[in-house]
PASEBA-1860 file (N, C-alpha, C; in nm, 3 decimals):
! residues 117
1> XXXXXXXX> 0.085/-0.118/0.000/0.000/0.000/0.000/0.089/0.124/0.000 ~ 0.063/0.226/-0.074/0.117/0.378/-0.112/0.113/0.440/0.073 ~ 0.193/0.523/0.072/0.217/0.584/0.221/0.109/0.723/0.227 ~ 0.081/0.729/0.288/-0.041/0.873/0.275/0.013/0.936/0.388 ~ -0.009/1.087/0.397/0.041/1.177/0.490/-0.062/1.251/0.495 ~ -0.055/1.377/0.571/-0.182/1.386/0.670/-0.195/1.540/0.542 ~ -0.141/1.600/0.490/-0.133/1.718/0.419/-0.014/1.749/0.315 ~ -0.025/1.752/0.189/0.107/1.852/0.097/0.110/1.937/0.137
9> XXXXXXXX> 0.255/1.952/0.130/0.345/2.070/0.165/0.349/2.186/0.055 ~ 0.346/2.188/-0.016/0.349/2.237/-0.167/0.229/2.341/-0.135 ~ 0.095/2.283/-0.096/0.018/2.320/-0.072/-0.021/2.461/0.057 ~ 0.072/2.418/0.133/0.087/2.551/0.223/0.161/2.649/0.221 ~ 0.213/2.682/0.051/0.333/2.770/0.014/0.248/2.903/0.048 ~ 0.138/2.918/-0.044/0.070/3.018/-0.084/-0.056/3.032/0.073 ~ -0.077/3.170/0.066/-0.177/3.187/0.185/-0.324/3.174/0.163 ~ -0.397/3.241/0.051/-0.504/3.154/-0.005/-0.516/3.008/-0.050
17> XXXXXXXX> -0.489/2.944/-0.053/-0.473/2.781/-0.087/-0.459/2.774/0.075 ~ -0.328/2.797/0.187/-0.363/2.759/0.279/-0.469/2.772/0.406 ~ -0.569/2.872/0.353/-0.691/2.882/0.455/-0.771/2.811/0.367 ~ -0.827/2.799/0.279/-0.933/2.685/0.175/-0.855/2.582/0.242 ~ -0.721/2.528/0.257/-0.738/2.347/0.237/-0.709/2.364/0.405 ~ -0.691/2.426/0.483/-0.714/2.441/0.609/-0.886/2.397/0.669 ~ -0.964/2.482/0.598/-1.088/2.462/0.582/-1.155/2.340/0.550 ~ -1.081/2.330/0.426/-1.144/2.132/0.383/-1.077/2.079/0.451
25> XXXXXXXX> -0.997/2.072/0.523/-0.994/1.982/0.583/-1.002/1.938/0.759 ~ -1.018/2.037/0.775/-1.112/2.072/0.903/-1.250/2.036/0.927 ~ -1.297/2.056/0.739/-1.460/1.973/0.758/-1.488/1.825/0.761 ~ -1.333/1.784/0.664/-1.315/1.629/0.658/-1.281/1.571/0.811 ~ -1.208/1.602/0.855/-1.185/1.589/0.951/-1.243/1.561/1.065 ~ -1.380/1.641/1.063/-1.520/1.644/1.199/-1.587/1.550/1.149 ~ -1.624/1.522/0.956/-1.697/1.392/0.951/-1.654/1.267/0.946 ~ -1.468/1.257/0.890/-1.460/1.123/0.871/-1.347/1.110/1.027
33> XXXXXXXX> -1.314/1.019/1.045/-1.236/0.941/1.111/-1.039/0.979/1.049 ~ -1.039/0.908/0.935/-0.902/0.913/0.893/-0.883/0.965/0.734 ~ -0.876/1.078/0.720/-0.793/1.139/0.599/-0.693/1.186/0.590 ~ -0.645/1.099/0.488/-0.495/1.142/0.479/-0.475/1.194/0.323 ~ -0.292/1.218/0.295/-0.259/1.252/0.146/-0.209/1.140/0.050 ~ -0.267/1.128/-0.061/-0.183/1.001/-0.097/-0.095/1.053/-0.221 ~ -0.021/0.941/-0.237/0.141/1.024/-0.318/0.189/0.867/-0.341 ~ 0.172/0.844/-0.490/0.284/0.763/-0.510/0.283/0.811/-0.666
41> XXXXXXXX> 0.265/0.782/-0.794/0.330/0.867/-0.909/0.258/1.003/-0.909 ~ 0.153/1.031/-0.887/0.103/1.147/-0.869/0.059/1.198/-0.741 ~ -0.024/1.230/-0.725/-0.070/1.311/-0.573/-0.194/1.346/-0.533 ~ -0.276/1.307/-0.456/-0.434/1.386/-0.436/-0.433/1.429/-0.295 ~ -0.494/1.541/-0.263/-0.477/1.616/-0.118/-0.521/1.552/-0.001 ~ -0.687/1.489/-0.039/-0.737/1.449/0.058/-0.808/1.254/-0.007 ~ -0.793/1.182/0.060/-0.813/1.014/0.081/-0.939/1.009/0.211 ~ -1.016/0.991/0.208/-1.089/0.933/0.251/-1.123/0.777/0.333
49> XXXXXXXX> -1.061/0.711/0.417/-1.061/0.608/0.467/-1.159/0.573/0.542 ~ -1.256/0.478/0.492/-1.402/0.458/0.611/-1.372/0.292/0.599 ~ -1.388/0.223/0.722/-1.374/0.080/0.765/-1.241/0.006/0.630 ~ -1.142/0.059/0.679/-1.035/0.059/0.569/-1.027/0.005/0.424 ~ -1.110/0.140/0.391/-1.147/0.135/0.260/-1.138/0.275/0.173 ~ -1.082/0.307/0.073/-1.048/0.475/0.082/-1.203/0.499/-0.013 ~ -1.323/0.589/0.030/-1.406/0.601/-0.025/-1.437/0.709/-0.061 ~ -1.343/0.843/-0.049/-1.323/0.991/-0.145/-1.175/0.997/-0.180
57> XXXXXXXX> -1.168/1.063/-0.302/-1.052/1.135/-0.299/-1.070/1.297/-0.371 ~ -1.004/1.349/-0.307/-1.056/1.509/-0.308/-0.939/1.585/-0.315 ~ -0.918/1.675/-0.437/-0.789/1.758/-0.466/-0.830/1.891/-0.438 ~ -0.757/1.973/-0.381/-0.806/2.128/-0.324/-0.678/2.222/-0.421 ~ -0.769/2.287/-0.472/-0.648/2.428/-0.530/-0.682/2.505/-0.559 ~ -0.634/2.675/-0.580/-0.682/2.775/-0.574/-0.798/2.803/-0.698 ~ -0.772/2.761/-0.804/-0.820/2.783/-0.961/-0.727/2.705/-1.004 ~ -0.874/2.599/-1.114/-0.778/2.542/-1.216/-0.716/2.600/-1.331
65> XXXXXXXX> -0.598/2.594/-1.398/-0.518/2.722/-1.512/-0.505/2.590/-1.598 ~ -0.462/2.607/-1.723/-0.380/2.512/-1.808/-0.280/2.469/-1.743 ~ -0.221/2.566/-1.690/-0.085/2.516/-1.607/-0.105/2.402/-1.515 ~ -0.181/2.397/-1.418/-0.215/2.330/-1.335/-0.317/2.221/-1.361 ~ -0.392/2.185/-1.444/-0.496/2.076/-1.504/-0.429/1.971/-1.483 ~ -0.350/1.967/-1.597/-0.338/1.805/-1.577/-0.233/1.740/-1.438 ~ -0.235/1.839/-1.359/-0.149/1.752/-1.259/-0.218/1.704/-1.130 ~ -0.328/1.829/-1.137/-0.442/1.810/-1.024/-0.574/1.689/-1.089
73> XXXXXXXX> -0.578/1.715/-1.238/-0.664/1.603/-1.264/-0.625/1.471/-1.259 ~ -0.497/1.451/-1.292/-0.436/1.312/-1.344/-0.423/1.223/-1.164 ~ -0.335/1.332/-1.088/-0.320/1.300/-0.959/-0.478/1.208/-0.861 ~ -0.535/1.308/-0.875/-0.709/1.244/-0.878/-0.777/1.172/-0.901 ~ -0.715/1.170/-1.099/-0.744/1.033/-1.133/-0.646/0.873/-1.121 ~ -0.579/0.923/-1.051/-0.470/0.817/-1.034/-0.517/0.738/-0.908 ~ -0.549/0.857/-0.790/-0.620/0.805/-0.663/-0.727/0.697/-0.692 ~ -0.829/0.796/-0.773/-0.989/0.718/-0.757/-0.922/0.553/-0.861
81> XXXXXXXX> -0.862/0.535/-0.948/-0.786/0.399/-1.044/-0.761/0.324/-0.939 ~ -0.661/0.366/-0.817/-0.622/0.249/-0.729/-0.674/0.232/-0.615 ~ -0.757/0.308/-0.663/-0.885/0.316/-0.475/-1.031/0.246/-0.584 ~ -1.064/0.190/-0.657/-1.141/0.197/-0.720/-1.287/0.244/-0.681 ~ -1.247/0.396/-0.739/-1.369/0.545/-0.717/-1.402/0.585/-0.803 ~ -1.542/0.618/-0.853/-1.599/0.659/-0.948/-1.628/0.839/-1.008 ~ -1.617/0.823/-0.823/-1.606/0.939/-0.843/-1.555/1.045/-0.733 ~ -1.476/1.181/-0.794/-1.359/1.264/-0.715/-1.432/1.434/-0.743
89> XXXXXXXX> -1.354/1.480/-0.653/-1.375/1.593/-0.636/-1.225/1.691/-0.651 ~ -1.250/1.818/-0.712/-1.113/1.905/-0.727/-1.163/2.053/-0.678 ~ -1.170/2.075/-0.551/-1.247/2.179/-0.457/-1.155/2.303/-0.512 ~ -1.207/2.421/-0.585/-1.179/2.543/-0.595/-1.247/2.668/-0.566 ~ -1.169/2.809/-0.598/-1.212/2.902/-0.510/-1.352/2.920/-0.573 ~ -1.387/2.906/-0.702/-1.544/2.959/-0.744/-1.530/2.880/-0.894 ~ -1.495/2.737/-0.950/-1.511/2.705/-1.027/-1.594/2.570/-1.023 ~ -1.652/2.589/-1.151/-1.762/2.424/-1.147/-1.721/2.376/-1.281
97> XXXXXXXX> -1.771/2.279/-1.301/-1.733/2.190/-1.409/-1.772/2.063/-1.402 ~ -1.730/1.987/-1.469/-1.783/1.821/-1.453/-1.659/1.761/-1.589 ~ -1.644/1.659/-1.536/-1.534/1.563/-1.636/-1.556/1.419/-1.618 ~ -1.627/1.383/-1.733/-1.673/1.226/-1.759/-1.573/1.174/-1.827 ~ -1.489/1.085/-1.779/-1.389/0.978/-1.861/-1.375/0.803/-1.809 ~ -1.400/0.716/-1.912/-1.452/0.571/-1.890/-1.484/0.554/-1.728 ~ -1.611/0.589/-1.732/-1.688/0.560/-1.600/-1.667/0.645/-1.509 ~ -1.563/0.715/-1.462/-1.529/0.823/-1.362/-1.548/0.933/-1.398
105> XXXXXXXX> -1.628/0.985/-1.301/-1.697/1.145/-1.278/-1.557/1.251/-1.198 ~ -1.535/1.333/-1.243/-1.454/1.450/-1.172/-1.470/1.542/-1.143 ~ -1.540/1.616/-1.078/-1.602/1.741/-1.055/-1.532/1.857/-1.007 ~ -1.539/1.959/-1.063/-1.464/2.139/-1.005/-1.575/2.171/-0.899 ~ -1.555/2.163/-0.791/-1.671/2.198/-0.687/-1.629/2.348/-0.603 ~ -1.701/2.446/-0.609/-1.669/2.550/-0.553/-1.617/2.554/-0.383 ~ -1.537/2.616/-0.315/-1.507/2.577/-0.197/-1.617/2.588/-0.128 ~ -1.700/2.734/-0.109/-1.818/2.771/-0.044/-1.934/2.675/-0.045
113> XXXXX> -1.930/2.615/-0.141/-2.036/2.483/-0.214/-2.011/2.403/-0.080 ~ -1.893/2.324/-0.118/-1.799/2.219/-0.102/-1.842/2.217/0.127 ~ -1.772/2.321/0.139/-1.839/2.361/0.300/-1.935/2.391/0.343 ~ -2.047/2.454/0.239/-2.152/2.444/0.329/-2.243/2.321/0.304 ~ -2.241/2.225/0.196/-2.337/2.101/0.160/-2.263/1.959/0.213
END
């Protein structure tokens, strides 16, 4: 099994990114039990573990750019492939979207969304 850590570092460079994934994961945190980061060729922020079984995986970043797509999508989709998940979440500051590829759903979920539902 891939090693998961509790948060990217990468992720707490910037000060907006670090109050949003401060936030998500503060909410993950009160509902699930154990979320961690998982990282082995790519990366997703948040893993989901319920009766040891990973049943979210959830990428947090400020706005998706060209620049940044395919590393936050692929990472995501790499999670939900070896967690077999249908479907993921990529929590941003005010973007929506949806991404259907063979069977897996990917969604741009707004943060404000994302925390209050």
């Amino acid at each position: 099994m891939e090693d998961f850590f509790l948060i990217d570092d990468i992720l707490w460079r910037d000060v907006a990114v670090r109050h949003a994934v401060r936030d998500i994961a503060s909410l993950l945190r009160r509902k699930y039990k154990d979320v961690f980061y998982y990282q082995a060729k790519g990366e997703c922020d948040f893993v989901v573990l319920e009766k040891n079984t990973v049943t979210k995986a959830i990428q947090a970043c400020l706005n998706i750019t060209d620049e940044n797509f395919e590393r936050e999508y692929n990472g995501l989709k790499e999670a939900m492939l070896v967690h077999n998940l249908s479907h993921g979440q990529i929590i941003t500051l005010n973007q929506s979207d949806k991404f259907v590829e063979n069977g897996m759903t990917i969604e741009l979920v707004p943060a404000s969304y994302f925390l209050t539902h």
